[in-house]
Structures are given as structure tokens and as C-alpha cells.
N, CA, C and O atoms as a DFTB+ gen file, in Angstrom:
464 C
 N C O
     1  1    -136.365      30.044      35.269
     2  2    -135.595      31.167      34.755
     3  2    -135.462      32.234      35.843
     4  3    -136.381      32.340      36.655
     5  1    -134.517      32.941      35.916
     6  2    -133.996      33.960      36.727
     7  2    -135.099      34.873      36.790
     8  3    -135.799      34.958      35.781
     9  1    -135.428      35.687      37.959
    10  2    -135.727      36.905      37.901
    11  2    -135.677      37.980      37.136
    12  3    -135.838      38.921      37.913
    13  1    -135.528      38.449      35.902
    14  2    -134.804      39.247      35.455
    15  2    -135.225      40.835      35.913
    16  3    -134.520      41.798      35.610
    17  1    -136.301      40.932      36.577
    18  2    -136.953      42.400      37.467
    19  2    -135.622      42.819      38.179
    20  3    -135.134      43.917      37.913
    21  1    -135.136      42.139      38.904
    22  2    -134.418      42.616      40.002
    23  2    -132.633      42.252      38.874
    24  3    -131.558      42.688      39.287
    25  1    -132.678      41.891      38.283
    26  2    -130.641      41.682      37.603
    27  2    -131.021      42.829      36.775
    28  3    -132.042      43.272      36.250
    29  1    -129.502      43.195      36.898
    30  2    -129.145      44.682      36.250
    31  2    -127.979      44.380      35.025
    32  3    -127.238      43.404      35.143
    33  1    -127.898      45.096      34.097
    34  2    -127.004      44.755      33.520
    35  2    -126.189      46.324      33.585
    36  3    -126.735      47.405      33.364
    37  1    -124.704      46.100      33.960
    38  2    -124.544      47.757      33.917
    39  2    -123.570      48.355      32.894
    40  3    -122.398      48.399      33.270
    41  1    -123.759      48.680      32.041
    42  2    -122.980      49.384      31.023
    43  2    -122.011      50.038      30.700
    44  3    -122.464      51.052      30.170
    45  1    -120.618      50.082      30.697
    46  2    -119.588      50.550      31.169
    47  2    -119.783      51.660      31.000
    48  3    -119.771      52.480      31.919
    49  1    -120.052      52.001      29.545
    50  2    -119.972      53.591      28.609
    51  2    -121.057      53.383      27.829
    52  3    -121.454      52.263      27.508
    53  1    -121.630      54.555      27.459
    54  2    -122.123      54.638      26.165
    55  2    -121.698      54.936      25.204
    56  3    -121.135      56.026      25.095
    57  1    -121.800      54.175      24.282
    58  2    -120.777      54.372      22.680
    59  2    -122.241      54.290      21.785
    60  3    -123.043      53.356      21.800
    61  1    -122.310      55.248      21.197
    62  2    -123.308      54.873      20.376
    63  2    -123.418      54.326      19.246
    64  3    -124.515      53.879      18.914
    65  1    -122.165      54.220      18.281
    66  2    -121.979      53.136      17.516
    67  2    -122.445      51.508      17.743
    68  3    -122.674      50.787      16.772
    69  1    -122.516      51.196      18.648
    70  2    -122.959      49.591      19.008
    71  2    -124.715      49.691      19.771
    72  3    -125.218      50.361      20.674
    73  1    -125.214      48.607      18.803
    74  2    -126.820      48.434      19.159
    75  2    -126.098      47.746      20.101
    76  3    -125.063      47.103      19.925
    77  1    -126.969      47.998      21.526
    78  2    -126.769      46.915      23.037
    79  2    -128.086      46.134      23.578
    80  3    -128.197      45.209      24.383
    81  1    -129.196      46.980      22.705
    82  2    -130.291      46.537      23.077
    83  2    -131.003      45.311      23.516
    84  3    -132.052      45.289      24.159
    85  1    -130.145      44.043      22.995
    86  2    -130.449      42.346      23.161
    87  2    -130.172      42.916      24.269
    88  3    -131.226      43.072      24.886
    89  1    -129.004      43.438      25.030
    90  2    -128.712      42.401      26.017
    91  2    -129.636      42.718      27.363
    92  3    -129.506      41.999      28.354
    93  1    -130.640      43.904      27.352
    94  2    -131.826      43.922      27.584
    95  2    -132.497      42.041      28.347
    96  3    -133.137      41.796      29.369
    97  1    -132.073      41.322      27.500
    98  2    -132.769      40.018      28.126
    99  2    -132.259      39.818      29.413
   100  3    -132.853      39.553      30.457
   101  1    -130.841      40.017      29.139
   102  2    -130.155      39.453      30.935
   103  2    -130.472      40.633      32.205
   104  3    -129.935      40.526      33.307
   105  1    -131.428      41.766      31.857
   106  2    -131.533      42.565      32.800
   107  2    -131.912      43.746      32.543
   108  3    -132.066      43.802      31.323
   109  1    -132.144      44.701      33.001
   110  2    -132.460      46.238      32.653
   111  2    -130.615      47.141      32.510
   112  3    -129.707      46.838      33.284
   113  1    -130.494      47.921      31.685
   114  2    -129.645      48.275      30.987
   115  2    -129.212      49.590      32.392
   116  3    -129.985      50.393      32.915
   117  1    -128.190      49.445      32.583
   118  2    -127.979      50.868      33.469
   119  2    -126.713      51.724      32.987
   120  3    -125.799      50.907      33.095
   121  1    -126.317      52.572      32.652
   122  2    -124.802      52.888      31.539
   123  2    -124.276      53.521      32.989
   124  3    -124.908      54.163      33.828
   125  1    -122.986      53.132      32.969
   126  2    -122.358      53.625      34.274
   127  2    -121.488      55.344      34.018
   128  3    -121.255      56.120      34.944
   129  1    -121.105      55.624      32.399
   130  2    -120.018      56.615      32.309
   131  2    -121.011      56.823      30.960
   132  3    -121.749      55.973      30.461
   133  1    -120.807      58.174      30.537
   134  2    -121.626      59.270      29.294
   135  2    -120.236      58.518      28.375
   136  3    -119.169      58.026      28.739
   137  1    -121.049      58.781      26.703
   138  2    -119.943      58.880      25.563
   139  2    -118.618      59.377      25.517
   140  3    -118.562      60.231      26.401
   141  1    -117.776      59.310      25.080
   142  2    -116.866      60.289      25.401
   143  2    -115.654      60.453      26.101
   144  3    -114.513      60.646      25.680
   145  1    -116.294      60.293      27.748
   146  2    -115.742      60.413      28.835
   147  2    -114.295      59.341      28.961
   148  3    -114.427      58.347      28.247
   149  1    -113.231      59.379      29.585
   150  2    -112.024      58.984      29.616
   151  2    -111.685      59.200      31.081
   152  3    -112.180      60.102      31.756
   153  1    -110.662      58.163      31.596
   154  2    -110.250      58.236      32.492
   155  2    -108.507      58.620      32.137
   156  3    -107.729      57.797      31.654
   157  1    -108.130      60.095      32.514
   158  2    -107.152      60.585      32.358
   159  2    -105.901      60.625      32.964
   160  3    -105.189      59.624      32.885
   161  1    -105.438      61.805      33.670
   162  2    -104.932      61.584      35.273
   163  2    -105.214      61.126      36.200
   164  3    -104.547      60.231      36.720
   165  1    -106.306      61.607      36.696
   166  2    -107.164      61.334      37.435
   167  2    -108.097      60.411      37.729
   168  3    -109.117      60.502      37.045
   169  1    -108.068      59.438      38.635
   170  2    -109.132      58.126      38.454
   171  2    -110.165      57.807      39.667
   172  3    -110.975      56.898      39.847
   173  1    -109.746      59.068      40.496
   174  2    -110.693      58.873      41.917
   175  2    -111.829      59.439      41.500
   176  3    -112.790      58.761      41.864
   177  1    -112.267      60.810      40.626
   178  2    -113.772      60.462      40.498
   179  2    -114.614      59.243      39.622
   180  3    -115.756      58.869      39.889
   181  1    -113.942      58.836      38.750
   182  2    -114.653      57.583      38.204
   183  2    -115.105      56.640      39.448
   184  3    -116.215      56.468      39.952
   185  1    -113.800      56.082      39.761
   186  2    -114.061      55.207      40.677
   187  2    -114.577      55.455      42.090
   188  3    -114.615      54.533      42.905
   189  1    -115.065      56.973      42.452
   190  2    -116.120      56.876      43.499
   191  2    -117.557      57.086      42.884
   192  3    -118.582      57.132      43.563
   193  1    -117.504      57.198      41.608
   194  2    -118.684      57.138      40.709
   195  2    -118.925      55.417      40.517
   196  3    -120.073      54.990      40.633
   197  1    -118.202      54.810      40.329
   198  2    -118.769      53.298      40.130
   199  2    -119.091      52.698      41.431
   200  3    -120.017      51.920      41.660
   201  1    -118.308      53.104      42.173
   202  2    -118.483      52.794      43.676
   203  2    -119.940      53.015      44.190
   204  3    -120.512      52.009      44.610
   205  1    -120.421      53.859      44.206
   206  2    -121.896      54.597      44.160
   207  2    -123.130      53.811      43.477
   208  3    -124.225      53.525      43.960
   209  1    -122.367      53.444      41.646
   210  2    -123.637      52.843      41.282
   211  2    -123.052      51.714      41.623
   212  3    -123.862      51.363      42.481
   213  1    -122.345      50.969      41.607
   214  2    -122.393      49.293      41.789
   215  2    -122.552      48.840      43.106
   216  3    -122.648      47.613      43.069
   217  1    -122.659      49.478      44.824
   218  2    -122.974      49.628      45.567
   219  2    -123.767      48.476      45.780
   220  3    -123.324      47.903      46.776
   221  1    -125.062      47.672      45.143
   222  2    -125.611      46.377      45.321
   223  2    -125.390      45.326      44.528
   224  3    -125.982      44.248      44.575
   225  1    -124.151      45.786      43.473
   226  2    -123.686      44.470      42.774
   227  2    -123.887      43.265      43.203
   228  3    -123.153      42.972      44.146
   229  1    -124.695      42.355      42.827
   230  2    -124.751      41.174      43.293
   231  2    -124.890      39.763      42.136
   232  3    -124.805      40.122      40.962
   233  1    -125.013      38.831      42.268
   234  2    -124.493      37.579      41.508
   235  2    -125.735      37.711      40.771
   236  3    -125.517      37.050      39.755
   237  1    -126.936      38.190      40.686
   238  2    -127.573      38.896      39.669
   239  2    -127.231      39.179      38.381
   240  3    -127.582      38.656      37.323
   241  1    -126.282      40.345      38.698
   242  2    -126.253      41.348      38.164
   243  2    -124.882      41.045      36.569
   244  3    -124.312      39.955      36.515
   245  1    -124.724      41.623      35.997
   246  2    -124.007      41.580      34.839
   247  2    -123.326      42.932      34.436
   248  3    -123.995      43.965      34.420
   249  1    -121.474      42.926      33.982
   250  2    -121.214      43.915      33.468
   251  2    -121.035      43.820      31.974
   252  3    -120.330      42.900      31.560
   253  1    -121.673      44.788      30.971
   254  2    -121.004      44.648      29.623
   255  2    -120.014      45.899      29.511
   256  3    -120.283      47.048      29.861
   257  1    -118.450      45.312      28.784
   258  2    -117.444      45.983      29.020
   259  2    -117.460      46.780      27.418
   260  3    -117.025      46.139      26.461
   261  1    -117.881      47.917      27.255
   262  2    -117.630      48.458      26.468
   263  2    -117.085      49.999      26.927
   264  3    -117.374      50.608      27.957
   265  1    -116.350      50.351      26.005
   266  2    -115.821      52.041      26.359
   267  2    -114.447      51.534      26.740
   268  3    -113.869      50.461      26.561
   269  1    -114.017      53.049      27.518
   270  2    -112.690      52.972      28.025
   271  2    -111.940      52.089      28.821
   272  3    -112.258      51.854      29.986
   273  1    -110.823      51.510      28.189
   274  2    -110.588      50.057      29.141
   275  2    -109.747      50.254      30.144
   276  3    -109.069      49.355      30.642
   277  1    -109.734      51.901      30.642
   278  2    -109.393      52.282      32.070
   279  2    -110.931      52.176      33.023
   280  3    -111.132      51.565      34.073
   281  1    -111.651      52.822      32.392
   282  2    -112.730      52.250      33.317
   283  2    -113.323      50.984      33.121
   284  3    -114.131      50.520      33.926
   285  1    -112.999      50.459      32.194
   286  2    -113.686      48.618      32.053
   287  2    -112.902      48.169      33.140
   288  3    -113.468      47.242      33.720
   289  1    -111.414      48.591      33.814
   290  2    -110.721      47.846      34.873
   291  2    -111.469      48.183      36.418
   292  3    -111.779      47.506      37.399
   293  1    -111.564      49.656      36.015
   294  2    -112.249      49.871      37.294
   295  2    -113.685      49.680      37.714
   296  3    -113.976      49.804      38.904
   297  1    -114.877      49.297      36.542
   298  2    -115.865      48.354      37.003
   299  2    -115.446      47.197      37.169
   300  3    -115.653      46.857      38.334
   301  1    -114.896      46.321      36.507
   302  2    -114.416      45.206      37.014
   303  2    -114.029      45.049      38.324
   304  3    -114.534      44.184      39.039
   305  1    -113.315      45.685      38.640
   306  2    -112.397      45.949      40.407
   307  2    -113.540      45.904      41.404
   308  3    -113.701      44.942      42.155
   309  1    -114.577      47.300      41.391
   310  2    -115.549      47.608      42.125
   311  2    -116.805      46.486      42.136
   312  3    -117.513      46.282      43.121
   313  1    -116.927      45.851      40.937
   314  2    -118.078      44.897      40.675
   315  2    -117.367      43.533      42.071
   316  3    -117.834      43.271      43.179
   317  1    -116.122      42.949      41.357
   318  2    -115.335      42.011      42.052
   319  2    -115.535      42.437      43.347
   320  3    -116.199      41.545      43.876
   321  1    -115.273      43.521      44.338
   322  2    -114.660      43.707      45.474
   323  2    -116.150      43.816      46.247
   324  3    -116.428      43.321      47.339
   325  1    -116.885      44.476      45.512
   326  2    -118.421      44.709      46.330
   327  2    -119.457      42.924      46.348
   328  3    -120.406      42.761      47.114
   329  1    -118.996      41.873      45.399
   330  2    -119.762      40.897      45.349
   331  2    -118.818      39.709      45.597
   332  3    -118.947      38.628      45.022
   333  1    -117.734      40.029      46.614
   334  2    -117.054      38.809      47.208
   335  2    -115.916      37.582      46.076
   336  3    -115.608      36.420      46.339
   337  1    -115.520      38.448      44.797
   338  2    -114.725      38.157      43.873
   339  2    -115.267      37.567      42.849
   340  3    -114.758      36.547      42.383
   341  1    -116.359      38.103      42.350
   342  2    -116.628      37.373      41.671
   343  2    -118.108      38.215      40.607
   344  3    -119.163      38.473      41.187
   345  1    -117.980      38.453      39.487
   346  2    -118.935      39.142      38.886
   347  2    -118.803      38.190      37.556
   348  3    -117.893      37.417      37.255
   349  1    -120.215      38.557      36.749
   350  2    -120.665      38.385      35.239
   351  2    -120.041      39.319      34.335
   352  3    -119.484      40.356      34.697
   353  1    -120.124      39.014      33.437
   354  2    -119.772      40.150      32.082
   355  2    -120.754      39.159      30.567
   356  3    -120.922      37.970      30.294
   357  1    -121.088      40.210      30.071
   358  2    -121.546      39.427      28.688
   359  2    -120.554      39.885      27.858
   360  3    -119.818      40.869      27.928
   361  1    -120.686      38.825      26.906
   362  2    -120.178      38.839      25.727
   363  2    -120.149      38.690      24.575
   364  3    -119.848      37.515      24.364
   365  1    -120.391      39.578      23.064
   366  2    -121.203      39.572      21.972
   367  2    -120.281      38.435      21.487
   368  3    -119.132      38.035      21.671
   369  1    -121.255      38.158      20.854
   370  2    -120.896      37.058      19.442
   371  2    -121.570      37.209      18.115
   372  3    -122.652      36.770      17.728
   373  1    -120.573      38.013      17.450
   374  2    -120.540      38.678      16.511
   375  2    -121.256      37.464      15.390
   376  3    -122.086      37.939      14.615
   377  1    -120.990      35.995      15.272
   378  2    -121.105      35.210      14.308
   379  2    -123.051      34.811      14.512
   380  3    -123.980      34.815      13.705
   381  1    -122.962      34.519      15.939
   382  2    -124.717      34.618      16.097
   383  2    -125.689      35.359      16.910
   384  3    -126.741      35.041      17.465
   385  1    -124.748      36.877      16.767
   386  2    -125.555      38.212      17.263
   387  2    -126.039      38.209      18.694
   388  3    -126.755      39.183      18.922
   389  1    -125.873      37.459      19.656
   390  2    -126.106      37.128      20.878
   391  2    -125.099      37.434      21.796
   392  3    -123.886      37.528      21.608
   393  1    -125.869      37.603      22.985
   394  2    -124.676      37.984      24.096
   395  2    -124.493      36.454      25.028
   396  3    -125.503      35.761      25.156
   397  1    -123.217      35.998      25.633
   398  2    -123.374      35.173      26.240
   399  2    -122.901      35.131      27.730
   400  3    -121.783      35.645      27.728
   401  1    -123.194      34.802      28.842
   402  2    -122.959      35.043      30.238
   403  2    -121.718      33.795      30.478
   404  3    -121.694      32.572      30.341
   405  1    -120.341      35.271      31.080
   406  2    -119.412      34.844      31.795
   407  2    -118.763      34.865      32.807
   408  3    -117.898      35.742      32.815
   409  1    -118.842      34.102      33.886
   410  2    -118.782      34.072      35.266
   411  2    -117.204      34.153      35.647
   412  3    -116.301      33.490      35.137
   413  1    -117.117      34.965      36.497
   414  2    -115.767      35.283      36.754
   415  2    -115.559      35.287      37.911
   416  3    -115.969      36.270      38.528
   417  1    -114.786      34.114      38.736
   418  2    -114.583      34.548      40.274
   419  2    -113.193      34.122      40.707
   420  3    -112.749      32.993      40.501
   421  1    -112.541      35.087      41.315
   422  2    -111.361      35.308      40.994
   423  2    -111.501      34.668      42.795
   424  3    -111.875      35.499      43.622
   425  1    -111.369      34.060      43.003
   426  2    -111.520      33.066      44.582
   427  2    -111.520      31.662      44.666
   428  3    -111.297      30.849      45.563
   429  1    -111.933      31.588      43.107
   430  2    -111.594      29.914      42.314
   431  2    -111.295      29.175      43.151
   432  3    -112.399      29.322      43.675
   433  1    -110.637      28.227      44.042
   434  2    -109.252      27.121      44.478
   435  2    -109.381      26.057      43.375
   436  3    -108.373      25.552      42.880
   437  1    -110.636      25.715      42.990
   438  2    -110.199      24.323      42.303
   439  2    -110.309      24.494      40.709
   440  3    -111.042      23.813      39.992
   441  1    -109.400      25.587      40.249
   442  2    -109.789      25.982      38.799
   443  2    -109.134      24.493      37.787
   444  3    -107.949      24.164      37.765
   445  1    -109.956      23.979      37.234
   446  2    -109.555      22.893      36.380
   447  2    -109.090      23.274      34.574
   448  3    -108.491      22.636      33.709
   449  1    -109.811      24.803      34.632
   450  2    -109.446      25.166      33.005
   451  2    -108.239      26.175      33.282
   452  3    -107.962      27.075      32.489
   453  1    -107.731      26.012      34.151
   454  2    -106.525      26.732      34.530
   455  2    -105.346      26.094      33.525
   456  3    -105.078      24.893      33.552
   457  1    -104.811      26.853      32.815
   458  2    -103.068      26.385      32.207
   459  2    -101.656      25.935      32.995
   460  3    -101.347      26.157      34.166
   461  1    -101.219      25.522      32.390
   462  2    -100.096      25.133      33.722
   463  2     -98.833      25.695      33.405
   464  3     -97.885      25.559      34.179
């Protein structure tokens, strides 16, 4: 089994409506953006704010995309660009309460579940 000391899981937003606490197993919980917060006009301080924390993103590490899905693009972007195209995300499953790990690497060549 993985290390899980050193994998991070990083949290887009905090919403406090949603328990996140499982996903605790795939890593220590880090929330990248407060409740609330929105990406408006303006998108260069977010994104030199994710820039900052995702800084050692590595194939470790895991994003869960909750909150604003202006900044769910821009962790995504920064996660991708800092770990060579390619990052995690979990994903709840509402039917058996579990999160499940999905690998995303956008550098693919031989994608076989690709559509045509």
C-alpha cells in the first residue's frame, strides 16, 4: 500500500454542507480556497494562490473537485502543468459512500477508451 504520510489530498473549496472526511484515507486533507470565495473578474490571484500550494503536486497526490468550477479548472490546470499532465481526482459514490481514484493524463498516445 502507498505511503499515505507523504500523498496529499487537496481540496478545492470548503463547502461545508458535504462530510469529506473518508477521503482522509487517500491522504491528509489540505483545502486550497475558504467557503464562499468565487472566482470573478479576476483570476490571477486564485491562480497564483494554487500555484503556491500545488507547487509539489506529484503522482501522489489527489484533487477533490468541489466548490467553484472556475477554480476546479484552475486546480486542474496547475495540478496538470506542475506534474507533467497528468493528476488524480476522487470521486464520491453516492450509492456506496466511498471515494474512488481517477487518473487523468492528458499525454495519453495510446488511449484505447477513447470514442471515435
Amino acid at each position: 500500500m502507498k505511503d499515505l504520510e507523504k500523498s496529499k489530498v487537496f481540496v478545492v473549496q470548503e463547502v461545508s454542507k458535504f462530510n469529506i472526511i473518508s477521503a482522509q484515507e487517500f491522504g491528509k486533507l489540505i483545502p486550497l480556497f475558504e467557503e464562499g470565495k468565487q472566482i470573478m473578474l479576476s483570476p490571477g490571484p486564485a491562480v497564483r494562490k494554487a500555484k503556491h500550494i500545488l507547487k509539489d503536486f506529484s503522482d501522489d497526490d489527489y484533487l477533490l473537485l468541489i466548490g467553484d468550477p472556475a477554480m476546479i479548472g484552475v486546480v486542474c490546470s496547475v495540478a496538470s502543468y506542475n506534474n507533467r499532465g497528468k493528476y488524480k481526482v476522487l470521486k464520491y459514490d453516492r450509492r456506496t459512500y466511498q471515494y474512488f481514484p481517477i487518473q487523468i493524463d492528458l499525454n495519453e498516445r495510446n488511449n484505447y477508451d477513447r470514442e471515435s
